[in-house]
C-alpha positions as CSV (number, residue, x, y, z in Angstrom):
1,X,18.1,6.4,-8.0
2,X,17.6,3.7,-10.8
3,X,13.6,2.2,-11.2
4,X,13.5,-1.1,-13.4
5,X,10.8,-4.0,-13.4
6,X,11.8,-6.9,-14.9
7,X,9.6,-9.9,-15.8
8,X,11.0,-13.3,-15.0
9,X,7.8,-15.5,-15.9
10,X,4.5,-15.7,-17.0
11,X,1.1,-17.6,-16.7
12,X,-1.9,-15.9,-18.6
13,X,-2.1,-12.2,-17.6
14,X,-0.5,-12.8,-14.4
15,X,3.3,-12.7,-14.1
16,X,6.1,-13.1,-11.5
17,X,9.1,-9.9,-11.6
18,X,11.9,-7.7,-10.1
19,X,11.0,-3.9,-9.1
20,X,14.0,-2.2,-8.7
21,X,14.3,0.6,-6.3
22,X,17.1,2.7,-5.0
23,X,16.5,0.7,-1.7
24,X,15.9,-2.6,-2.7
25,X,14.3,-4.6,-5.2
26,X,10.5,-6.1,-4.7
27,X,10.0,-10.1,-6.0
28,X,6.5,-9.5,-7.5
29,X,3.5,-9.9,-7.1
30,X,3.5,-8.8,-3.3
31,X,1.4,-7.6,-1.0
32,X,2.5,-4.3,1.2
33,X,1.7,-4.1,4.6
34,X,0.1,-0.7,5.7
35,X,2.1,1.7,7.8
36,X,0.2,4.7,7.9
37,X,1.4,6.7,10.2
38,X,4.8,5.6,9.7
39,X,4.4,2.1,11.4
40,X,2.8,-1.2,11.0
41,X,-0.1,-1.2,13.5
42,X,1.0,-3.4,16.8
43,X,4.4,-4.4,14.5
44,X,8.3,-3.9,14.6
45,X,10.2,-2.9,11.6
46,X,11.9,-6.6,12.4
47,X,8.9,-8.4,12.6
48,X,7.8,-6.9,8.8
49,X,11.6,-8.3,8.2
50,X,11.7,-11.6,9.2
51,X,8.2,-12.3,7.6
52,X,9.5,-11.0,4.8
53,X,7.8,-7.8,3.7
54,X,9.9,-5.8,0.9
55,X,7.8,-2.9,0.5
56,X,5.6,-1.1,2.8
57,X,2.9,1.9,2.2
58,X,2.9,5.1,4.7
59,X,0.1,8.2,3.7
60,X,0.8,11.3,3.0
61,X,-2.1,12.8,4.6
62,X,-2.0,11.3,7.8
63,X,1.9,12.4,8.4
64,X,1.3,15.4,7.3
65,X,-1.1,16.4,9.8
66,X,1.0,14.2,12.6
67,X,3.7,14.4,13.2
68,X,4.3,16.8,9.9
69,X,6.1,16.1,6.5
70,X,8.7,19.1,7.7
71,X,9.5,17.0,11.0
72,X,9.9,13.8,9.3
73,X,12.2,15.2,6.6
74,X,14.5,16.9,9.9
75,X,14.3,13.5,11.1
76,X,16.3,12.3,7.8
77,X,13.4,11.1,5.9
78,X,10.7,8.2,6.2
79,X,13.1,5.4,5.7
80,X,15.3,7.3,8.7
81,X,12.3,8.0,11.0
82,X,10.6,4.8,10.8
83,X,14.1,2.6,11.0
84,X,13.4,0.6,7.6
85,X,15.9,0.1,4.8
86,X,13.7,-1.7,2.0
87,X,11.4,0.6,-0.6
88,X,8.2,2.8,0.7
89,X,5.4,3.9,-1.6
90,X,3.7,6.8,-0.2
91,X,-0.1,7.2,-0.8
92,X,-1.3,11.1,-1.7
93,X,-4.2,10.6,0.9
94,X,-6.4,11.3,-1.9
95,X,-9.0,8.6,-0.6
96,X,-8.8,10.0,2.9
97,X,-9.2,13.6,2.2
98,X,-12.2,12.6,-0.4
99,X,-13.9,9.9,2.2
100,X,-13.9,13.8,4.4
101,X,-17.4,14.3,2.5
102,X,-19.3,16.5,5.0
103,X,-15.5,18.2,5.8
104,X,-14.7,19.1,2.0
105,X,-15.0,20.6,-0.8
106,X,-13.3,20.8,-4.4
107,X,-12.6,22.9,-7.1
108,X,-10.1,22.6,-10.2
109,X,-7.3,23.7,-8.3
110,X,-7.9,21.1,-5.2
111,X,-9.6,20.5,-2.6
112,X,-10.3,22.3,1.0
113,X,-10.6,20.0,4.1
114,X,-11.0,19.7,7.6
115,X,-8.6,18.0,9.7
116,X,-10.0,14.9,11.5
117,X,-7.5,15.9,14.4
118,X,-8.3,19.2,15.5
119,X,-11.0,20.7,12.4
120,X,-8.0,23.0,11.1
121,X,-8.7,24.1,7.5
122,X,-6.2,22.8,5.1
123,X,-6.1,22.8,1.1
124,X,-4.6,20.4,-0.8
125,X,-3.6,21.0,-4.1
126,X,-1.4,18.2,-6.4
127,X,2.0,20.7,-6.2
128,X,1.7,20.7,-2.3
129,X,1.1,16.8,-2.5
130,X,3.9,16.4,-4.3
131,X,6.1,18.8,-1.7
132,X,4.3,16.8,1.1
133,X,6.4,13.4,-0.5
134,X,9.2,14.7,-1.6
135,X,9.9,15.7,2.3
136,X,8.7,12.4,3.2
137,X,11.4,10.6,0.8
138,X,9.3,8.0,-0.2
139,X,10.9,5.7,-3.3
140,X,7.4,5.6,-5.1
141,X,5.0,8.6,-4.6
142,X,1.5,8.6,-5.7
143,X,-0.5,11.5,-8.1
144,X,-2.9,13.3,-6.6
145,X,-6.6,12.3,-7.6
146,X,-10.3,12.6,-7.6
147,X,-11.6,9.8,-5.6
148,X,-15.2,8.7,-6.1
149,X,-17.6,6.1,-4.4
150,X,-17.7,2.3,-6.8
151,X,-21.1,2.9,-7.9
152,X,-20.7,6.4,-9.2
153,X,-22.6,7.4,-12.3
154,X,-20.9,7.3,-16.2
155,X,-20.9,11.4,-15.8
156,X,-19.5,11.9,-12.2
157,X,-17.5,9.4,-13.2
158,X,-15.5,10.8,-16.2
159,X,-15.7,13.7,-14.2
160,X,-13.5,12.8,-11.5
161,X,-11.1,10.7,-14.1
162,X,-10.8,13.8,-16.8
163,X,-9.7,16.0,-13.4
164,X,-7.5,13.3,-12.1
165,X,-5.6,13.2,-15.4
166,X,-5.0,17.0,-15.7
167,X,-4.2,16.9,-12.1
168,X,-1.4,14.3,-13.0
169,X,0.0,16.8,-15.6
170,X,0.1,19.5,-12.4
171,X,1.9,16.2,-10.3
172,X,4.7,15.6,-13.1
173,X,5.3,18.7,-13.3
174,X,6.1,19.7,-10.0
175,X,8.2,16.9,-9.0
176,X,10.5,17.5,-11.7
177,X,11.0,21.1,-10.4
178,X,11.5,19.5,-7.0
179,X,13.9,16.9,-8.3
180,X,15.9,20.1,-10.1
181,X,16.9,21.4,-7.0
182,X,19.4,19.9,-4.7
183,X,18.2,17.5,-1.9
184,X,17.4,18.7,1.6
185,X,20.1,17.3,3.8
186,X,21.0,17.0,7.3
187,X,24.3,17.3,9.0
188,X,25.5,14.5,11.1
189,X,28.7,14.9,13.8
190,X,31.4,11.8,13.3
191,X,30.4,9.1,15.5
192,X,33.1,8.4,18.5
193,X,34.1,4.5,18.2
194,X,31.0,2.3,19.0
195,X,28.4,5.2,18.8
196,X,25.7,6.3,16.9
197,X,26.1,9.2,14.7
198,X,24.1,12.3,15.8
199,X,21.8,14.6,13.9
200,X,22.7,18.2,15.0
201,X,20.8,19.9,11.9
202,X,18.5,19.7,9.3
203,X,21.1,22.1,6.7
204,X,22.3,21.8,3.3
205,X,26.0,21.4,3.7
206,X,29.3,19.7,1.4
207,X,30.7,17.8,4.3
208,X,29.1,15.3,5.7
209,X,25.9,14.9,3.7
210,X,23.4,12.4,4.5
211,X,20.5,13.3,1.7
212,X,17.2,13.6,3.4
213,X,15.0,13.1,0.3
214,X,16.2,10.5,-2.3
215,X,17.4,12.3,-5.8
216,X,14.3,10.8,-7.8
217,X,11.5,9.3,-6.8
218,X,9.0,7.1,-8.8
219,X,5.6,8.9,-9.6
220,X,2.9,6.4,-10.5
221,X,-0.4,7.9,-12.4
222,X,-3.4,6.5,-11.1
223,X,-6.4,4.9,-13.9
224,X,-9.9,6.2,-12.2
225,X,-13.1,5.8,-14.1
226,X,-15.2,3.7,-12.0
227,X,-16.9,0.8,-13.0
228,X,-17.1,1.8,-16.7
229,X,-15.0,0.1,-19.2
230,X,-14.8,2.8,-21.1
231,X,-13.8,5.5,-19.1
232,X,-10.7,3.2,-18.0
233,X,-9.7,2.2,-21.5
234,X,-9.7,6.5,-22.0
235,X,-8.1,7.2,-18.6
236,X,-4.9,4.3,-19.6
237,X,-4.7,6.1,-23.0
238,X,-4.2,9.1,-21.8
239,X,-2.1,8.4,-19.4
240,X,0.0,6.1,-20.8
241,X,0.4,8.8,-23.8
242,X,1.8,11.6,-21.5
243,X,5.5,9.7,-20.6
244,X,6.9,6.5,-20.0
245,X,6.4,6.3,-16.2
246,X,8.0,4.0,-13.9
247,X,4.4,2.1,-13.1
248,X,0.6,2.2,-13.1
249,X,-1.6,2.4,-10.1
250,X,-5.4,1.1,-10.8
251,X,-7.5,2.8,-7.6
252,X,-11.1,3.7,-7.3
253,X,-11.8,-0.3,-6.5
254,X,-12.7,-1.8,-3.5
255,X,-14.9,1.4,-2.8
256,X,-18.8,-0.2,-2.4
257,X,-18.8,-2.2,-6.4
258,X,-19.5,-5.4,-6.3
259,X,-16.7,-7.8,-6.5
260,X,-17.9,-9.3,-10.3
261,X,-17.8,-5.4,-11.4
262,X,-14.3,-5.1,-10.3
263,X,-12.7,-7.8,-11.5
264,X,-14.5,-6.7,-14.7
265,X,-12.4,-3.7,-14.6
266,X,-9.0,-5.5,-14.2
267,X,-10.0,-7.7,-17.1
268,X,-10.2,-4.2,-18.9
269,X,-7.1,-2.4,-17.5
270,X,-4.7,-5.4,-17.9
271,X,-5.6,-5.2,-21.6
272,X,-5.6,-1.6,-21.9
273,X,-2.1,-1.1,-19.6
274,X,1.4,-1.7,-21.2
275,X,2.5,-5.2,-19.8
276,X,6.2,-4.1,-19.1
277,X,5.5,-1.8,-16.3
278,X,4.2,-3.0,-13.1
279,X,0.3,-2.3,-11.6
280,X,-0.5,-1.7,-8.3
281,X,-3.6,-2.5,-7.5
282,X,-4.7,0.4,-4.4
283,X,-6.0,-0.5,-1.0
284,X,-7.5,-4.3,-1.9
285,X,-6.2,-7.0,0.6
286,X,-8.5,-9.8,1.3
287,X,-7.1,-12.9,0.3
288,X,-9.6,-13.9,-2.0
289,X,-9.2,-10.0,-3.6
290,X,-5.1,-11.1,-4.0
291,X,-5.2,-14.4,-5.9
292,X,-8.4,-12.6,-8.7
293,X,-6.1,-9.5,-8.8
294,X,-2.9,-11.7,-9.9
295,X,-5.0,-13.9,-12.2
296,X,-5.5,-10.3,-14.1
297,X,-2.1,-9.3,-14.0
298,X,-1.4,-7.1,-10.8
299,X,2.0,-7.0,-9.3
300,X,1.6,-4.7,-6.1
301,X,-1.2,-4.7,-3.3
302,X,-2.4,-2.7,-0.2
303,X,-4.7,-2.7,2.4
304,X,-5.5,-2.1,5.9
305,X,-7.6,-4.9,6.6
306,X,-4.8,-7.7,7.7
307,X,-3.8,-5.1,11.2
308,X,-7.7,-3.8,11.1
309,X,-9.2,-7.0,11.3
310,X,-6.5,-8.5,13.8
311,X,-7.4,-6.0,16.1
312,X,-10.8,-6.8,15.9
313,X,-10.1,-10.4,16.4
314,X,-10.6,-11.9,13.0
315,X,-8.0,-14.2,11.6
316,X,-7.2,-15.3,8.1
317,X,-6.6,-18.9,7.7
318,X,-6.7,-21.2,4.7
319,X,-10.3,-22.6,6.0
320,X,-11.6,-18.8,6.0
321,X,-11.9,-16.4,8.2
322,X,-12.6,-17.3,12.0
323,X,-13.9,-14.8,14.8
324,X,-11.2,-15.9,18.1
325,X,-13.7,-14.4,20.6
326,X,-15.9,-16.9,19.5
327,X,-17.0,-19.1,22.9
328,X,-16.4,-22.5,20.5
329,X,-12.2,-21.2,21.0
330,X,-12.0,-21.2,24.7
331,X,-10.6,-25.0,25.3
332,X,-8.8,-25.4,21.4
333,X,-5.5,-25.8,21.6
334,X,-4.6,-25.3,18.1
335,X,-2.7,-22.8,16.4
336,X,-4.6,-20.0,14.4
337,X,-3.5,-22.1,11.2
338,X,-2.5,-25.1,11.2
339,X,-0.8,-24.4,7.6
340,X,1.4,-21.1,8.9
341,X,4.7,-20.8,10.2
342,X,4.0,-17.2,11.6
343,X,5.1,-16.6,15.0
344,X,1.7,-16.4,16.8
345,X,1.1,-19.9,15.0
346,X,4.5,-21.6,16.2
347,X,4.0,-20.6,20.1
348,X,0.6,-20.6,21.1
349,X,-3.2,-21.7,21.0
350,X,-5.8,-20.4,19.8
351,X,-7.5,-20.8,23.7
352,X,-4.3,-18.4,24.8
353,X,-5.4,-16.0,22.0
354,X,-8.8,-16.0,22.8
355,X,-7.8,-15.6,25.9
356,X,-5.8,-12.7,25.4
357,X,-8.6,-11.0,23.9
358,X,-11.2,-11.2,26.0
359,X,-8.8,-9.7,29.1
360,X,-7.8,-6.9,26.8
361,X,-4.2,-8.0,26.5
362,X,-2.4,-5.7,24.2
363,X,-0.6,-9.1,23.0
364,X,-3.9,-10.5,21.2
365,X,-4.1,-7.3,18.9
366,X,-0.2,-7.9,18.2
367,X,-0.6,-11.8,17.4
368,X,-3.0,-11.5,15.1
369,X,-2.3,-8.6,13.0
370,X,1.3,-10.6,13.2
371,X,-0.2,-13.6,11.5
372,X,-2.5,-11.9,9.4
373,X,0.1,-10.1,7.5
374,X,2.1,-13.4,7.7
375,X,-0.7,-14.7,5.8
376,X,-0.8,-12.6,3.0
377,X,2.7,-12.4,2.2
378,X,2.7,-16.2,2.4
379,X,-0.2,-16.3,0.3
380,X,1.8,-14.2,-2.3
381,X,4.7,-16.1,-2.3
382,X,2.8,-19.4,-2.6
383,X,1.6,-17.2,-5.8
384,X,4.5,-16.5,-7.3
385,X,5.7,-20.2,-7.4
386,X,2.3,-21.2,-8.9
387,X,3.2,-18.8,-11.5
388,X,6.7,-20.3,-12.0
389,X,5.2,-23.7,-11.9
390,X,2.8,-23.2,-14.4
391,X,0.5,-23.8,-11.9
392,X,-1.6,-20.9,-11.0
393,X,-5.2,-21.7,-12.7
394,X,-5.4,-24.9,-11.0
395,X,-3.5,-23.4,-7.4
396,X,-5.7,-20.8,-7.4
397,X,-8.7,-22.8,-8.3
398,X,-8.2,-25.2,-5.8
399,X,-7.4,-22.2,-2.9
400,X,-10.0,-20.3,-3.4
401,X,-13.0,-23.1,-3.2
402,X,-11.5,-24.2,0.0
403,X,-11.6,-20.3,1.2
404,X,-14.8,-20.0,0.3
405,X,-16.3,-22.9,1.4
406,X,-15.9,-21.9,5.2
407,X,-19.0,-20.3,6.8
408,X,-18.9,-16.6,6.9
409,X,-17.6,-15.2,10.1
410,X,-19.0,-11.9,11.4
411,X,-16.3,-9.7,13.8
């Protein structure tokens, strides 16, 4: 499996570019949709298609405990179980086994946990990580680290940051021996004419081989250090020291700090990060998060908040956020947006959406985390031609001062 990201254009610190993976290559910046649990909350692998999503994020921890990495690696993989073809990055569930505070605790080999689901005792260490997404076959997997709340002290901080780097050593390290040894594989009888093939075993076998775990896979390190400079300038040292890796992840944002402090630390990663490779910028999502997060030079997002907030009935539009349940939507009968092309903003009003909601129609949830995901992979397209353009300072300028100027909106 060949990695490559290739910069086509640049304006400032932000930059448009190709990430290669062995299924598919990622136009750059982008946002990735969260699939979790192996799905897009409320959406189709085709709907994530036609909007045109190229790269979507499942967690480790989650399929792990449901349905199991084993299962989904019988199943032929992530890419197999799931029924999409483009690139996966698979999260180490470090944040959701860390955000278990009253269910964990940590030492230098990892950390013991209680399952959310049924309060089984579990222990997560960064080799087992590593086996957890290998046998998911994600193309991108993610180091295991120590995750810590925004406004963490200097010495809790460097703390968790000094572990996550020798933790990344144990990550490396174990993938390689993974990657040594031959691919699991699965057997699959000959199709009869007009038929789908059929999985009759999860063996390793020389005739018809269908590889359930890719042959590489791209390990990202993770930069941690809070909201000190300095401990990020250290933590991209070091890491950027111990190989030539395939990209950068930037987490520990997003996690209580206040918006000014994190943009602070972009400022300082973008300067402190080789340019060539690209940085993903973990679980940020709001609009207004996207467009300061390019500015600085990211090239990969995540979040929840796009299916979250659709659930909840809160829309993203380019005059802010609105609230649908609101009484003020019961008689409107424009779209969501009147700037989108999704296709909850094509068909219907925003009275049949309200609507919707407010009988509990399992449709609402599905039209508006539709749109809202629409939006933000809209919103970074629209991003990567202000880039081309030349554009961006004044696109951005001009987008985000019509954002903000709408009212807030509580959901």
């Amino acid at each position: 499996m060949t990695f490559s990201f290739d910069i086509e254009s640049t304006t400032g610190s932000a930059r448009t570019g190709v990430f290669l993976t062995g299924h598919g290559a990622v136009e750059t910046p982008a946002f990735m949709p969260v699939g979790t649990l192996a799905t897009v909350k409320a959406l189709d692998p085709d709907d994530l298609t036609t909007m045109g999503a190229s790269m979507i994020l499942a967690n480790a921890y989650h399929l792990h405990l449901r349905p199991g990495d084993d299962v989904v690696r019988d199943m032929g993989g992530l890419h197999q179980f799931m029924r999409w073809d483009r690139p996966i990055l698979t999260d180490s569930g470090g944040f959701q086994v860390f955000s278990l505070a009253q269910l964990r605790t940590l030492n230098e080999d990892g950390v013991e946990f209680q399952s959310h689901i049924d309060g089984s005792k579990r222990f997560f260490t960064p080799e087992l990580v590593m086996q957890i997404q290998r046998n998911l076959g994600a193309d991108v997997v993610m180091q295991f680290d120590h995750v810590i709340p925004g406004q963490s002290d200097e010495p809790s901080a460097r703390d968790a940051s000094d572990r996550s780097i020798r933790w990344l050593g144990r990550c490396l390290a174990e993938l390689n021996r993974l990657e040594s040894r031959p691919p699991a594989l699965r057997l699959m009888r000959a199709a009869e004419p007009d038929k789908t093939a059929v999985n009759i075993g999860y063996i390793p076998t020389r005739t018809g081989e269908f590889p359930a775990q890719p042959e590489r896979q791209a390990l990202f390190p993770i930069v941690q250090g809070g909201i000190h400079p300095r401990l990020r300038r250290e933590a991209a040292r070091a890491i950027a020291s111990m190989r030539d890796w395939h990209g950068y992840a930037i987490g520990g944002l997003s996690v209580g700090e206040e918006k000014p402090a994190m943009h602070e630390i972009l400022d300082v990663v973008d300067e402190a990060l080789p340019r060539s490779h690209p940085r993903y910028l973990m679980g940020v999502g709001f609009p207004e998060d996207l467009i300061e997060g390019v500015r600085r030079g990211v090239d990969l997002f995540d979040c929840v908040a796009p299916t979250r907030m659709g659930r909840n009935g809160a829309v993203f539009t380019h005059e802010g956020r609105l609230n649908i349940k609101r009484a003020e939507f019961r008689t409107d009968p424009r779209p969501l947006d009147i700037e989108c092309d999704c296709a909850a903003c094509s068909r219907f009003s925003r009275a049949y959406i309200r609507h919707l909601f407010i009988a509990d129609e399992i449709l609402g949830l599905r039209l508006l985390s539709l749109h809202n995901v629409h939006f933000l992979l809209s919103l970074m397209r629209s991003a990567r031609e202000a880039i081309r353009t030349e554009t961006l300072e004044s696109w951005s300028r001009e987008w985000l001062l019509r954002f903000r100027a709408a009212p807030a909106v509580e959901v």
